[in-house]
C-alpha positions as YAML, in Angstrom:
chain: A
units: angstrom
residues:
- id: 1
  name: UNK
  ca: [-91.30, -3.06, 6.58]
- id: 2
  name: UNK
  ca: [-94.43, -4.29, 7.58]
- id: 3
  name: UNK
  ca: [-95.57, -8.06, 6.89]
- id: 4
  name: UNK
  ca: [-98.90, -8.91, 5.09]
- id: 5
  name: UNK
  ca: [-100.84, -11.86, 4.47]
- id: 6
  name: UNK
  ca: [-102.35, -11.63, 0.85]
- id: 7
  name: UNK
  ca: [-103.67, -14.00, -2.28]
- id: 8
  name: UNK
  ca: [-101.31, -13.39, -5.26]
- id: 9
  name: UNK
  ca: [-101.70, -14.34, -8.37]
- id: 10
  name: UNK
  ca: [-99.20, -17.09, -9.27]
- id: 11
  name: UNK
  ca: [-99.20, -16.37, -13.20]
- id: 12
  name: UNK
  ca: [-98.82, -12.23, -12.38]
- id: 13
  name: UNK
  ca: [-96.56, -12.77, -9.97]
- id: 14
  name: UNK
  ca: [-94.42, -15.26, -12.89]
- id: 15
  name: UNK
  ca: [-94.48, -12.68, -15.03]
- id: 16
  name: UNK
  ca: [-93.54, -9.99, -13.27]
- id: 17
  name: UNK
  ca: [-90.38, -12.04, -11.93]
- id: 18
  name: UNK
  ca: [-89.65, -12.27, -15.44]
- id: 19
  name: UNK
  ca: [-90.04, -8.95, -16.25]
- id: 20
  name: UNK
  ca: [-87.82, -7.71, -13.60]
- id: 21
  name: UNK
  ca: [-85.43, -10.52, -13.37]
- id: 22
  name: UNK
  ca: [-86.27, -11.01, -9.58]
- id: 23
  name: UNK
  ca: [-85.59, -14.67, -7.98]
- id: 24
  name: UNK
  ca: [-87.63, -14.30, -4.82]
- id: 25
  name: UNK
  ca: [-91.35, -13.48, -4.39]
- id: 26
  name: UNK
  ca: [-90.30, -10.63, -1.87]
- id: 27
  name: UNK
  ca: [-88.19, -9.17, -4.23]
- id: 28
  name: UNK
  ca: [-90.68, -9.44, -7.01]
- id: 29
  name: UNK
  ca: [-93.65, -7.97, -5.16]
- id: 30
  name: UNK
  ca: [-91.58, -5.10, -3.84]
- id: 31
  name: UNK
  ca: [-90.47, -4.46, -7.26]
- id: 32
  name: UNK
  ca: [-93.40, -3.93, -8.60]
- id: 33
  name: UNK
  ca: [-94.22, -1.66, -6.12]
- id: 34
  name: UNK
  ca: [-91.74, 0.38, -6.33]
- id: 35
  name: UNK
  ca: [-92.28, 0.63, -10.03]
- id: 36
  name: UNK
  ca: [-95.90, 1.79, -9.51]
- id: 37
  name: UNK
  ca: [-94.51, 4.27, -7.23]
- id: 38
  name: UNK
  ca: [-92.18, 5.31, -9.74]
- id: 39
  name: UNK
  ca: [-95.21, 5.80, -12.83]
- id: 40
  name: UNK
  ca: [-97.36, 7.67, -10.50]
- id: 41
  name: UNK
  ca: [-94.74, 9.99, -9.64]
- id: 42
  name: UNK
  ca: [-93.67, 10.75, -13.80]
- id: 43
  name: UNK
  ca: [-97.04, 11.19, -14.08]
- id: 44
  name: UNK
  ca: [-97.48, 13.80, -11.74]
- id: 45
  name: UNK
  ca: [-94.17, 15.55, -12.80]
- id: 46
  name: UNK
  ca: [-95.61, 15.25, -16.43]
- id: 47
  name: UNK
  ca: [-99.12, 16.66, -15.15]
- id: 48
  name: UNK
  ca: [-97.05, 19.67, -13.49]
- id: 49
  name: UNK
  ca: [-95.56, 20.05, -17.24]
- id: 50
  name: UNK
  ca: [-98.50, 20.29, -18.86]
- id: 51
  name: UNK
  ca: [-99.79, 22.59, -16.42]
- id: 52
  name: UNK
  ca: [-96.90, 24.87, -17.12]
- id: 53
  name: UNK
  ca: [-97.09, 24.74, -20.75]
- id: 54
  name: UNK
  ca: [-100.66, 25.48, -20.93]
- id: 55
  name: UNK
  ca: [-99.68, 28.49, -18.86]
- id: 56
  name: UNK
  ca: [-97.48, 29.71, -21.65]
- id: 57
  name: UNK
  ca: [-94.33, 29.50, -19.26]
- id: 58
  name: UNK
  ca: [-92.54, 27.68, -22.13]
- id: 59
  name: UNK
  ca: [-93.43, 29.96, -24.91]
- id: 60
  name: UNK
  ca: [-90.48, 31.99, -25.01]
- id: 61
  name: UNK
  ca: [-88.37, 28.89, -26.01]
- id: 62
  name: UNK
  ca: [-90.05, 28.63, -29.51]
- id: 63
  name: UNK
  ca: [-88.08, 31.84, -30.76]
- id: 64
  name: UNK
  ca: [-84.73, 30.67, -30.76]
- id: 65
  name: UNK
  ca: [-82.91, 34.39, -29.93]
- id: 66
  name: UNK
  ca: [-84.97, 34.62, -27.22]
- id: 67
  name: UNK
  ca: [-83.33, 31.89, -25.21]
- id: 68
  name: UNK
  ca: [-79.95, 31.52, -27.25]
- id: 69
  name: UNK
  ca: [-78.22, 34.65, -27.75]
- id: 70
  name: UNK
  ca: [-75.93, 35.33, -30.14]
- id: 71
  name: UNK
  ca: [-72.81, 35.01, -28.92]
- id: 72
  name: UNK
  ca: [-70.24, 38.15, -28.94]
- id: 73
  name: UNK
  ca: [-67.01, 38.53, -31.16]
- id: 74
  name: UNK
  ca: [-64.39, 39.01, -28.76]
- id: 75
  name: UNK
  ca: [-62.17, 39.39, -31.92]
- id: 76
  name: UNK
  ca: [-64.06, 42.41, -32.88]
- id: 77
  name: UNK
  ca: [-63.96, 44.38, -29.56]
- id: 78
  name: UNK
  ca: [-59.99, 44.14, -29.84]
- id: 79
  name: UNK
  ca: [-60.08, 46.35, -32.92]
...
């Protein structure tokens, strides 16, 4: 980890401590980081999504035989 020297904003930094129940600034700022990190990448996955649905690659799932056959009577074959 590298070691930066930055202005913070006291109040932000409060209330992000609060919102992720950190103690120390170190914790807090590399947090929130991390949490930024994780939005971008569900964004991205949900971009990819939308892409794929646009495409039509989820179309077959609106008819429900299509990707839920019906399952076979095993009681019947025995007959």
């Amino acid at each position: 980890m590298a070691k930066k020297l930055i202005d913070i904003d006291e109040d932000a930094l409060a209330a992000a401590a609060e919102v992720y129940g950190t103690d120390t600034m170190k914790d807090t700022v590399n947090t929130a980081l991390a949490e930024a990190a994780a939005v971008l990448r569900r964004r991205q996955a949900l971009s990819r999504l939308r892409r794929r649905a646009l495409a039509g690659q989820f179309d077959d799932l609106y008819e429900k035989d299509t990707y839920r056959p019906k399952p076979v009577d095993v009681g019947a074959a025995a007959r």
